[in-house]
MDAnalysis code that builds the backbone (N, CA, C; Angstrom):
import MDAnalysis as mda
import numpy as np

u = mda.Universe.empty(243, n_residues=81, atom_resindex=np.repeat(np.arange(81), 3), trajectory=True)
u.add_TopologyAttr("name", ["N", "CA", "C"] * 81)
u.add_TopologyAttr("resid", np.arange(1, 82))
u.add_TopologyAttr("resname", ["UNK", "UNK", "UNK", "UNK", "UNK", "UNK", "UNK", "UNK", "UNK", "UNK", "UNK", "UNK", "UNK", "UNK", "UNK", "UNK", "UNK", "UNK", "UNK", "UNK", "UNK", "UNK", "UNK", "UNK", "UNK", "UNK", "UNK", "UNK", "UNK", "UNK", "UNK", "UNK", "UNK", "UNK", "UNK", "UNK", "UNK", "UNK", "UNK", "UNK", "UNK", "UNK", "UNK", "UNK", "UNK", "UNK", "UNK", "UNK", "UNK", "UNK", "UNK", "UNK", "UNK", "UNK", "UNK", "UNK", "UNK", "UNK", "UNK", "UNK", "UNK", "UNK", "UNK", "UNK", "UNK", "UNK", "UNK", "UNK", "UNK", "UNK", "UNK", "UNK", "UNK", "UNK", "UNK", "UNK", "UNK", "UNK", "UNK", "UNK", "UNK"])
u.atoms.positions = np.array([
    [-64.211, -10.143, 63.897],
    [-63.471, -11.187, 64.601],
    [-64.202, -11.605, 65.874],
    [-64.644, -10.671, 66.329],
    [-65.618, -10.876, 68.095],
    [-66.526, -11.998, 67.508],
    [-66.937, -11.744, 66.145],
    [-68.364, -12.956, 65.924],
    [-68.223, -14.041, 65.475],
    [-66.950, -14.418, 65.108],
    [-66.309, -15.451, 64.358],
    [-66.684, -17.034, 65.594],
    [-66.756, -17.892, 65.314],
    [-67.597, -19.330, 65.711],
    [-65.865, -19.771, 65.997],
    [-65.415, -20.662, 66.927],
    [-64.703, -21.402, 67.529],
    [-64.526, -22.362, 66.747],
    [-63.047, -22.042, 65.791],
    [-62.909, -23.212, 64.726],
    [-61.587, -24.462, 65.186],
    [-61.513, -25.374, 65.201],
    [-61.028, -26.571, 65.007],
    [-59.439, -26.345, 64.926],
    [-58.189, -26.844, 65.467],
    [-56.967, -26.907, 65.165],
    [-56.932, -27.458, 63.753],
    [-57.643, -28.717, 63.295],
    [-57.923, -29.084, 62.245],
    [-58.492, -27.919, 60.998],
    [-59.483, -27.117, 61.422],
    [-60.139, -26.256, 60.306],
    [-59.447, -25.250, 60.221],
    [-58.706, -24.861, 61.115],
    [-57.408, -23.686, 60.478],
    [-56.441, -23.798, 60.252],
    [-55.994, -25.364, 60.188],
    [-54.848, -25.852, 59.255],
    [-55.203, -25.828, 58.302],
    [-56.372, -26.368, 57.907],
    [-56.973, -26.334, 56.653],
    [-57.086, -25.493, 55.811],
    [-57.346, -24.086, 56.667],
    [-58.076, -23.167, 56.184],
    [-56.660, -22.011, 55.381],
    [-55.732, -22.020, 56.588],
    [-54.554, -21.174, 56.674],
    [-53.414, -21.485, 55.934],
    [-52.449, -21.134, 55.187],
    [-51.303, -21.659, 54.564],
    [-50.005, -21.049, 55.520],
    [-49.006, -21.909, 55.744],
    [-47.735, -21.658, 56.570],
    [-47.190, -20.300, 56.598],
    [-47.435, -19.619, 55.547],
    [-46.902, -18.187, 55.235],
    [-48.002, -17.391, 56.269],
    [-49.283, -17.717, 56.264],
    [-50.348, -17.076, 56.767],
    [-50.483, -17.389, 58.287],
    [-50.075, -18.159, 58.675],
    [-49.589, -18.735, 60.502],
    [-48.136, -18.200, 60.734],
    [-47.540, -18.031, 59.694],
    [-46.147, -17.506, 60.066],
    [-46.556, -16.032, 60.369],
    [-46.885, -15.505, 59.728],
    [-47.719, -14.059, 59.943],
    [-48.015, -13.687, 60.558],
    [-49.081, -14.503, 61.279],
    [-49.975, -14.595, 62.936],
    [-49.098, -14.237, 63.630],
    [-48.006, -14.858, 63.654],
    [-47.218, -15.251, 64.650],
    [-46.671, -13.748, 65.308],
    [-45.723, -13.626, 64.044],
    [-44.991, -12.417, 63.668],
    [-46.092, -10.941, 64.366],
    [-47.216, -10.666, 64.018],
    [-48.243, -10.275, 64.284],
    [-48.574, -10.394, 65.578],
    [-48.445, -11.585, 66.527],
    [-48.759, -11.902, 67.869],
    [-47.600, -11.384, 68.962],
    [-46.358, -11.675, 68.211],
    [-45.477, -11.199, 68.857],
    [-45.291, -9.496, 68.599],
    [-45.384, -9.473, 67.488],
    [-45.059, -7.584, 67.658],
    [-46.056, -6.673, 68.249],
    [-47.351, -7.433, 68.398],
    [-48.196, -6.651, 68.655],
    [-48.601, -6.753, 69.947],
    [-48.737, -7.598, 70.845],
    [-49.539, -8.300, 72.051],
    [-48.180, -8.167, 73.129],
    [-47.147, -8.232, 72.981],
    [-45.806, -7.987, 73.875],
    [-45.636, -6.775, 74.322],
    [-46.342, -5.526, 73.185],
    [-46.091, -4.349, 73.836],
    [-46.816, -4.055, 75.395],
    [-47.604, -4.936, 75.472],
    [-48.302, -4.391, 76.595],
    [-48.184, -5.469, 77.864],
    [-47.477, -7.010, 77.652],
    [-48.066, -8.118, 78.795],
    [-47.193, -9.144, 77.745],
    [-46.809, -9.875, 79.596],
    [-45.895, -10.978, 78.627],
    [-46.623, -12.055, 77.989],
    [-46.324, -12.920, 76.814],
    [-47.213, -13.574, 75.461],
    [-47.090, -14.841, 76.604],
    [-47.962, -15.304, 76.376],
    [-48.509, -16.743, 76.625],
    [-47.932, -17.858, 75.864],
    [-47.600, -19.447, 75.691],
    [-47.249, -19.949, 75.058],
    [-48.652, -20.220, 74.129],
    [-48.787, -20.713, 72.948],
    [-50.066, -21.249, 72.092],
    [-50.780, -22.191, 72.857],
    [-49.725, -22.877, 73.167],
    [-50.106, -24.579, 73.756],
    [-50.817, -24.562, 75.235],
    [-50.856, -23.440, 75.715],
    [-51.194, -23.320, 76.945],
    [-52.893, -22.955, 77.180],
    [-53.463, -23.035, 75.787],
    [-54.579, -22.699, 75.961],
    [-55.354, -23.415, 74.992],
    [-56.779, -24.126, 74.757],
    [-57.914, -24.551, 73.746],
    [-58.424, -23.707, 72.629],
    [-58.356, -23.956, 71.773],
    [-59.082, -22.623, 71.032],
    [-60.208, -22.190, 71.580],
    [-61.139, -22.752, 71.764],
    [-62.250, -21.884, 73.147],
    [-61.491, -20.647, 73.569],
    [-60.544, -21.155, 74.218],
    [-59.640, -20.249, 75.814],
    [-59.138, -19.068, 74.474],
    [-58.483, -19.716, 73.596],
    [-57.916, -18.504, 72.460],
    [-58.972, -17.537, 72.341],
    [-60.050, -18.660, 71.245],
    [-60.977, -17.147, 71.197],
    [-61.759, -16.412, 71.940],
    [-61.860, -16.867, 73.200],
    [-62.776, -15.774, 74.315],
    [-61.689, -14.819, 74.534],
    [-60.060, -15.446, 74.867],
    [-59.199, -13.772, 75.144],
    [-59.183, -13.396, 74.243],
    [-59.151, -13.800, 72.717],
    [-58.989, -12.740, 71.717],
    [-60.371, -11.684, 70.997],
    [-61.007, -12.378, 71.175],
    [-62.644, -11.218, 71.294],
    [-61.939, -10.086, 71.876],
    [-61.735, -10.382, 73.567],
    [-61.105, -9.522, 73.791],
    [-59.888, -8.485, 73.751],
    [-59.228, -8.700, 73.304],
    [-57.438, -8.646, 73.218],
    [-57.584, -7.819, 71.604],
    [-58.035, -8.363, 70.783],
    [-57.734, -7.902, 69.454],
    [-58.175, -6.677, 69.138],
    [-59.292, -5.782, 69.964],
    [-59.331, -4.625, 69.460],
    [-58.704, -4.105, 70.587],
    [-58.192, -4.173, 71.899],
    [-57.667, -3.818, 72.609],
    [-56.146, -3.367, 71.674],
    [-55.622, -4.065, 71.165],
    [-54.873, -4.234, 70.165],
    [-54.723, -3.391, 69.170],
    [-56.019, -2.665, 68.905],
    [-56.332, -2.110, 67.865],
    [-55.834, -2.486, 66.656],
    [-55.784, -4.321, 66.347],
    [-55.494, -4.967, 65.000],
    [-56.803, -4.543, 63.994],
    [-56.534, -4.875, 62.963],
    [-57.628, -4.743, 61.531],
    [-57.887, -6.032, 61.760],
    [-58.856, -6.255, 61.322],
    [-59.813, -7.764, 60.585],
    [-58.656, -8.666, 60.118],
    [-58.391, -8.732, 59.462],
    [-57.283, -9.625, 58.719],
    [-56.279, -9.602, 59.794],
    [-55.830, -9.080, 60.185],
    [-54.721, -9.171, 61.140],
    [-55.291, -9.809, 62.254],
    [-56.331, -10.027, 63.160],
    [-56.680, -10.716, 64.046],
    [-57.047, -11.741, 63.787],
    [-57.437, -12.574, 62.343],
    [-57.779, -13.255, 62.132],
    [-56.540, -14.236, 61.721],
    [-55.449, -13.427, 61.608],
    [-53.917, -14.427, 61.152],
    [-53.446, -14.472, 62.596],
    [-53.254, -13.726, 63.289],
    [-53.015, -13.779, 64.944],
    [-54.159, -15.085, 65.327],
    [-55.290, -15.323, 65.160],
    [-56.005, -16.335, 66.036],
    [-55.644, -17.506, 65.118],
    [-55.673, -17.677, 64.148],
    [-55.225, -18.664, 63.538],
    [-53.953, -19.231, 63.746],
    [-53.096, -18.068, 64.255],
    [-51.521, -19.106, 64.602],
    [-51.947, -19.605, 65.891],
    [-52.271, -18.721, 66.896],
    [-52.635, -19.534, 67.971],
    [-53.380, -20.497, 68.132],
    [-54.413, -20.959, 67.522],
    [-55.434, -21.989, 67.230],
    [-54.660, -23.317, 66.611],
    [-53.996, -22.793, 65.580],
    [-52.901, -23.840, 64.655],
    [-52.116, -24.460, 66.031],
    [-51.459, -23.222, 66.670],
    [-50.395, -24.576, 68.113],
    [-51.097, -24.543, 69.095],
    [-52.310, -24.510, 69.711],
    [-52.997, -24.763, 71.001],
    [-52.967, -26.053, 71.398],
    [-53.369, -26.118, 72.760],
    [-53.567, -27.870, 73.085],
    [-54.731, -28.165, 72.536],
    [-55.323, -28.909, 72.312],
    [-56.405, -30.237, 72.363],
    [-57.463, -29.595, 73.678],
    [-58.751, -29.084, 72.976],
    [-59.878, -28.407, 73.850],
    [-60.348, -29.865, 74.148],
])
């Protein structure tokens, strides 16, 4: 996930199906709350997403797949980089 390229609100709609952003979500909230209050999506560019989540996700100690449905929901509702 740290090496993954800065994809598009567009390319992970694309990429992701509603069940699989619903997931993220679910995933973002159960996991990232235990420690610091959650951020809104919209409050950040996917840039801004994926530089904290490089960081954040093994902090997290998520699996591969699981950080990758977590950045994808956030990427899916971010603002406009």
């Amino acid at each position: 996930i740290t090496e993954l390229p800065v994809e598009s609100k567009e390319q992970i709609v694309a990429k992701y199906n509603p069940d699989q952003l619903e997931q993220g979500k679910i995933l973002f909230t159960g996991n990232c709350a235990k420690c610091h209050k959650l951020k809104e999506p919209g409050s950040r560019t996917p840039a801004e997403w994926n530089k904290v989540l490089k960081r954040m996700i093994p902090k997290a100690k998520l699996s591969d797949s699981d950080g990758q449905l977590v950045r994808a929901y956030l990427i899916a509702n971010s603002k406009q980089g």
